[in-house]
C-alpha positions in Angstrom: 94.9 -15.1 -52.2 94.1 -11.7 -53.3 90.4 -10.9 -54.6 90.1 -8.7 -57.5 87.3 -6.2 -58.3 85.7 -8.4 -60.5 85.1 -11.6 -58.2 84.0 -8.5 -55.6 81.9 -7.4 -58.6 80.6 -11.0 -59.4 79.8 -11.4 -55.2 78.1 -8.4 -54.6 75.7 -8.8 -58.2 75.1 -12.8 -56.5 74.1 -11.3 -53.0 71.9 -8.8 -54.9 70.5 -11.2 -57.0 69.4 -13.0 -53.8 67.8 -10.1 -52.2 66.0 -9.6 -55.3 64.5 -13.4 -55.2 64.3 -13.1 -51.4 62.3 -10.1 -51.9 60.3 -11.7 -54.5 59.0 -14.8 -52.3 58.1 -12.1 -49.1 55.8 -10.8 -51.7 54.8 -13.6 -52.9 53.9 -15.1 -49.4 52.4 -11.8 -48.1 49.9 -11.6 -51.3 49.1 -15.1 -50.6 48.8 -14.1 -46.7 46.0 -11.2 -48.1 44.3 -13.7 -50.4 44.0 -16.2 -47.5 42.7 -13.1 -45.0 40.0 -12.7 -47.6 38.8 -16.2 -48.4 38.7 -16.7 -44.4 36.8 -13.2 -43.8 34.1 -15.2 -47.0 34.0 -18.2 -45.2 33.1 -16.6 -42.2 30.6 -14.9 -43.2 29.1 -17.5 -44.5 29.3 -19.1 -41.7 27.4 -16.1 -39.9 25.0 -16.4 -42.2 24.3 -20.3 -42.0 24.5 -20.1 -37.7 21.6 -17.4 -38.4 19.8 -19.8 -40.6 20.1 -22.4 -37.9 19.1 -20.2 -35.4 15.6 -19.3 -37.3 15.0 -22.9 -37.7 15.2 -23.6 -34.0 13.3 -21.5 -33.3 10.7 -22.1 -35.9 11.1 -26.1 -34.5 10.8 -25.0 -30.9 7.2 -22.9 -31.8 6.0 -26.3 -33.7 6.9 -28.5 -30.9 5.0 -26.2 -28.0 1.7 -26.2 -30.5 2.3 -29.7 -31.0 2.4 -30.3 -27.1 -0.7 -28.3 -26.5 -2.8 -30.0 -28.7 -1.8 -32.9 -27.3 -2.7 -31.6 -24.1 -5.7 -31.0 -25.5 -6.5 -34.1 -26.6 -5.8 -36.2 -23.5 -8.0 -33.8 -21.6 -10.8 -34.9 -24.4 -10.2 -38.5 -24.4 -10.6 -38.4 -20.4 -14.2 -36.3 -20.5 -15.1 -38.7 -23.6 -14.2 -41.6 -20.8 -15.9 -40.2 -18.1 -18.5 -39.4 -20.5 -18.7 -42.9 -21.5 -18.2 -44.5 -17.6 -21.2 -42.7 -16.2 
């Protein structure tokens, strides 16, 4: 079975025309790679920025919760002079 020029002609324009479309979806897939990079670089950042919010609140919480414990402190060493105050 002999091939003639024009079935090569008619291969070689289909292998062409699939390493156009092959081309086509690797650039497809490595803008999409580039888009995802940059939404994920966002979200990070974000990210950083909420972790630093956190961080601030903590320590804001921590600050409160020592005050909190020395005026208790305060207070029970009231109470016991207003007791022995009161006992004598």
């Amino acid at each position: 079975m002999a091939t003639t020029l024009e079935q090569l002609e008619a291969r070689v324009a289909a292998l062409e025309a699939r390493q156009a479309d092959y081309q086509a979806v690797l650039a497809t897939v490595n803008a999409l790679g580039v888009q995802t990079r940059e939404q994920l670089d966002r979200v990070h950042a974000r990210i950083d920025g909420v972790d630093a919010r956190i961080d601030r609140v903590e320590q804001t919480l921590e600050q409160h919760t020592q005050r909190f414990n020395s005026v208790d402190e305060h207070l029970a060493e009231l109470k016991d002079l207003i007791i022995g105050m009161r006992d004598r």
